[in-house]
N, C-alpha and C positions, 0 to 999 in steps of 0.2 A: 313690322312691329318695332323693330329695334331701332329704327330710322324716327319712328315716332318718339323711341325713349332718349333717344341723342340729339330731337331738334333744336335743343338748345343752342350746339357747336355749330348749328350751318344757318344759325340767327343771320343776317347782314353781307351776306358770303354772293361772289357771284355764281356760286355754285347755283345757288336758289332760282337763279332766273333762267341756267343754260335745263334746269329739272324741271320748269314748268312748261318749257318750251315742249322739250321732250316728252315728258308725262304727255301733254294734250296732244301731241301727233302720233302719240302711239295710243291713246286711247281713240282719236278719230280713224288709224288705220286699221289698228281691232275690227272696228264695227265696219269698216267697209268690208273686210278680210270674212268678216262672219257671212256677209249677206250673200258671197259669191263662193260658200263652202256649200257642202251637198253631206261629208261625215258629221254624224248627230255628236260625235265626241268633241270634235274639230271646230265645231259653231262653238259648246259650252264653256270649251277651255278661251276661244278667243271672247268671248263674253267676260270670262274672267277675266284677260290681259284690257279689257277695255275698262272694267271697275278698278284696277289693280291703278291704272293711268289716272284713274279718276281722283283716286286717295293721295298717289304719287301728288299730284298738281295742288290739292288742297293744300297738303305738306308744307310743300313748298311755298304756300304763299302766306304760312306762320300760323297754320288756323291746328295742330295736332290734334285738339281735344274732337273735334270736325272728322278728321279722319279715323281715328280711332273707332269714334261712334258708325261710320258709314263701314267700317273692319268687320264691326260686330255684326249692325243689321245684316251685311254682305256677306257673312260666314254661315248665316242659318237658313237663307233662301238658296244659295248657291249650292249648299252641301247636297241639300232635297231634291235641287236639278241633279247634281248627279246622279244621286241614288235612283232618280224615277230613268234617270237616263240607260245606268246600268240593269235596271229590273226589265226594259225595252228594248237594250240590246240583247240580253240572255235571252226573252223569249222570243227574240228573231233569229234565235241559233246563231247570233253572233254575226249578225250582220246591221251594220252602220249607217249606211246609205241611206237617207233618207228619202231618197226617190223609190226606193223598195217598201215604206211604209205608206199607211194613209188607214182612216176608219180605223184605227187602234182602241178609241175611247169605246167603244162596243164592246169588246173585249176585255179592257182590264180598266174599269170605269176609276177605280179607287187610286189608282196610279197615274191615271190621266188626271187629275182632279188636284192632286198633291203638284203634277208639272204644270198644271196651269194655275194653280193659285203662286207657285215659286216664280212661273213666269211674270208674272200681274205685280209681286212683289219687286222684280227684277226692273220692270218697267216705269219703277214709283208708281201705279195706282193710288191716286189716295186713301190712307188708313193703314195701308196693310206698310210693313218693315224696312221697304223700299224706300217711299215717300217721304219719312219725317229724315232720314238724312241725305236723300238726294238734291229734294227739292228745298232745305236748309241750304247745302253748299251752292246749286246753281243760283239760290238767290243773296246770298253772298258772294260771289261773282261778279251778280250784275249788278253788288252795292258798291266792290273795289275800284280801284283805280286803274284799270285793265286794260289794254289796249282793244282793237276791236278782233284783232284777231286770234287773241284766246280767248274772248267774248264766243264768237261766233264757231271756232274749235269746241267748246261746252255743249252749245244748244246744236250742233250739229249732231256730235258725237249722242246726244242725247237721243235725238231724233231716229240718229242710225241703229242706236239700242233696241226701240222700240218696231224696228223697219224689219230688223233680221229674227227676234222673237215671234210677229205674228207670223212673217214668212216659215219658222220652223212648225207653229201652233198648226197652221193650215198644211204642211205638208203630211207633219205627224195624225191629227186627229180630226179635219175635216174635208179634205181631198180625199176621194173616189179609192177604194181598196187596189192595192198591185200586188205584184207577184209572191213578197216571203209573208205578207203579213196578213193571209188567206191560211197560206198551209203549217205556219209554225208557231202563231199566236195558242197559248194555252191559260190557265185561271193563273189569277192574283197569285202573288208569291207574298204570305201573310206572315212568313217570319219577318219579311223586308218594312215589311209595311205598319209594324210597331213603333219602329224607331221614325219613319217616314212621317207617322199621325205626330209626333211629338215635335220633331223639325217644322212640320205643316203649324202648329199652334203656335209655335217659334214666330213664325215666317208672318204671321198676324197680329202676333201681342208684343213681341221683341221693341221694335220701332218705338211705339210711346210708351211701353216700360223704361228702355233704356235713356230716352230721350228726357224722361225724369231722374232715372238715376245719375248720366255723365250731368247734366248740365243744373249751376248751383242754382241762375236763372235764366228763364227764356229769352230766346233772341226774337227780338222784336225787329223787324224789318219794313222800314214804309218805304213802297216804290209805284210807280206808275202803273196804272191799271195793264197797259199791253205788257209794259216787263215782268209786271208780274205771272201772267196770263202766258208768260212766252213758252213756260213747260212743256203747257197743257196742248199751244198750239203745235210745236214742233212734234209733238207726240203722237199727236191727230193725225197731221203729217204723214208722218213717217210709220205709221199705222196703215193708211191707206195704201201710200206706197209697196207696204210687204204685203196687202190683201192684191192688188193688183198683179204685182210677182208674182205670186203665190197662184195665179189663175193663169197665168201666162203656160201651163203645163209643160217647163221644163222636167223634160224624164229622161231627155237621152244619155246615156250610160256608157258612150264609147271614148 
């Protein structure tokens, strides 16, 4: 936030080009780093350093109002993942592991439904809070003067985003029941899940609320049918990819 309030001094600086560099390999190594984690806290937070990379890069390429706006939609989906992640760790007795979960949605339907609409948001879905500034910045990207390989650093990174979420979604909630999440699963924890339903509405309306409020007019973007289409492909993608993972039944433990 405060990097946003001071972009003014690192205007023309070659500060900006060694932070874009950085921002996009640290948001491409995030989302490799998440794919190959197995702790549900450990995926979240590098989810976070991989949107954190994402804002960082915008920054840096003079767009603030861009980042700011992706700050916001990114604070109301991310928060709900943790919350759902914390209400899933507690009633696992406090274990992590996501190879110890699976069939949770049975159990605490209301809390699954909150991480997977925060997921959907996280993955820009269209509509939901994610979208209207993800898929703004990546197509401002692919308007700039960029070279190809922080072109291709974005839609990776994107792709990866989307590769290590289904991979968690199917580990958590529709892979085969295992060992803690049989004997320690208990009901809803419905004090959590007040604040949870209000983040959740957040996580839905935030995006094109905001999206009127930051901006005085629309960005209008004309680009080639595949560039523009490149989101959606790499998404697909890297969707696939985590459903495949995801069946591959890594559970060894040692």
């Amino acid at each position: 936030y405060l990097l946003i309030r001071f972009n003014m001094l690192l205007l023309d600086t070659f500060f900006l080009k060694i932070l874009l560099l950085l921002s996009g390999l640290t948001m491409f190594m995030a989302g490799v780093s998440a794919n190959y984690e197995f702790d549900l806290k450990k995926i979240i937070a590098l989810s976070t350093l991989s949107q954190l990379g994402l804002m960082m890069s915008i920054l840096s390429m003079g767009l603030p109002d861009l980042a700011f706006f992706h700050l916001l939609t990114h604070a109301m989906f991310k928060a709900l993942l943790f919350m759902c992640a914390g209400v899933i760790i507690h009633m696992m007795n406090d274990m992590q592991d996501i190879r110890f979960m699976g069939g949770i949605s049975f159990y605490i339907p209301l809390t699954s439904l909150c991480m997977n609409i925060s997921n959907m948001a996280l993955c820009g879905i269209p509509f939901l809070a994610g979208f209207y500034s993800k898929d703004l910045i990546l197509e401002l990207v692919s308007f700039s003067n960029l070279n190809l390989l922080v072109f291709m650093l974005y839609y990776i990174s994107t792709g990866l985003t989307m590769f290590y979420t289904i991979r968690l979604i199917m580990y958590l909630m529709v892979n085969d029941f295992n060992l803690m999440s049989i004997y320690n699963l208990y009901d809803e924890d419905y004090v959590m899940l007040k604040s949870m339903f209000v983040l959740l509405f957040m996580s839905i309306v935030s995006g094109s609320f905001l999206s009127w409020m930051i901006f005085s007019y629309p960005y209008m973007i004309y680009l080639p049918f595949n560039l523009k289409m490149m989101v959606i492909y790499v998404s697909v993608m890297g969707g696939m990819l985590g459903y495949v993972i995801s069946n591959m039944q890594i559970y060894s433990v040692n």
